[in-house]
C-alpha positions in Angstrom: 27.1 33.5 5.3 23.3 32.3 4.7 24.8 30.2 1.7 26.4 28.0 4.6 23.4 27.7 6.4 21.0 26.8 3.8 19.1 23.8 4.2 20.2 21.9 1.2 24.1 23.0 2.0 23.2 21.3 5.8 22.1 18.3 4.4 24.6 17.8 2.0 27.4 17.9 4.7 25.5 15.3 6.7 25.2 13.1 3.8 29.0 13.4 3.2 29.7 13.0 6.8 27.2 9.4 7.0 29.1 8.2 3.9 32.6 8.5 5.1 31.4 7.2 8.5 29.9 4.3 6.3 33.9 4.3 4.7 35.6 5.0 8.3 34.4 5.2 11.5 37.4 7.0 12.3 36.4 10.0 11.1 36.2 12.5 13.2 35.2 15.4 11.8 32.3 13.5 10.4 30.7 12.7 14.0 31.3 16.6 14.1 29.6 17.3 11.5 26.3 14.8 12.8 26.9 16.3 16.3 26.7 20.2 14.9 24.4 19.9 12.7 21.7 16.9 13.2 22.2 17.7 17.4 19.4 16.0 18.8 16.5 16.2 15.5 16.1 13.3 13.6 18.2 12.9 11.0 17.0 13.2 7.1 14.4 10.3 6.4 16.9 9.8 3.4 20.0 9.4 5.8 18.1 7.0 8.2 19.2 3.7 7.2 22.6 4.9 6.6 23.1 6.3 10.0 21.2 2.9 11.2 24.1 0.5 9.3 26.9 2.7 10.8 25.5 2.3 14.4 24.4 -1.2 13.9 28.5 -2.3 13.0 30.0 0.3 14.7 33.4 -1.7 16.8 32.9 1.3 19.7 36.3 -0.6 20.9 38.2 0.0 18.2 37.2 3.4 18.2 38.0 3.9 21.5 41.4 2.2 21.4 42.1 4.4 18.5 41.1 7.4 20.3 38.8 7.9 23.1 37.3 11.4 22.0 36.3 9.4 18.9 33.3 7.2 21.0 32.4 9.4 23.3 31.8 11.4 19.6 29.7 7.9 18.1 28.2 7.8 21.8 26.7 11.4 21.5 25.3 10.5 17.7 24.0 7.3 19.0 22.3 8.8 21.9 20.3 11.5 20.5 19.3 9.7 17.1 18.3 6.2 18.5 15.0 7.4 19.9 14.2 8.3 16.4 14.5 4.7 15.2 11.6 3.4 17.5 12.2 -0.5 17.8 14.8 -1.3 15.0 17.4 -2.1 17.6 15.5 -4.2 19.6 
């Protein structure tokens, strides 16, 4: 079980899961993943700008037509990583 939890198998999940959001927001086992894993921490100085470009286009419309559970999912990643990116969104 402590493979799973290792730190570089916990980043390497969250680095798959920010490149298929990067592919498809519709992804929802990847906001899973950010959700579990990330929580409220910041995420890998690595993954920042990632994470950054899929907030900055994300269509939280589409999502939500598509499925509502999937932006209250983005909403939740938004929320707890935005603090982290000080004034970039202003």
């Amino acid at each position: 079980m402590s493979q799973y939890l290792a730190s570089d198998k916990l980043k390497a999940i969250v680095e798959e899961a920010v490149q298929i959001l990067e592919d498809n927001p519709l992804t929802e086992h990847a906001w899973l993943y950010l959700i579990a894993i990330v929580k409220d921490l910041p995420i890998y100085d690595d993954l920042k700008q990632g994470l950054k470009n899929i907030l900055e286009n994300l269509d939280i419309l589409s999502l939500f037509e598509a499925k509502p559970s999937l932006a209250i999912l983005a909403f939740e990643v938004a929320s707890s990583q935005i603090k982290y990116f000080e004034d970039e969104f202003r």
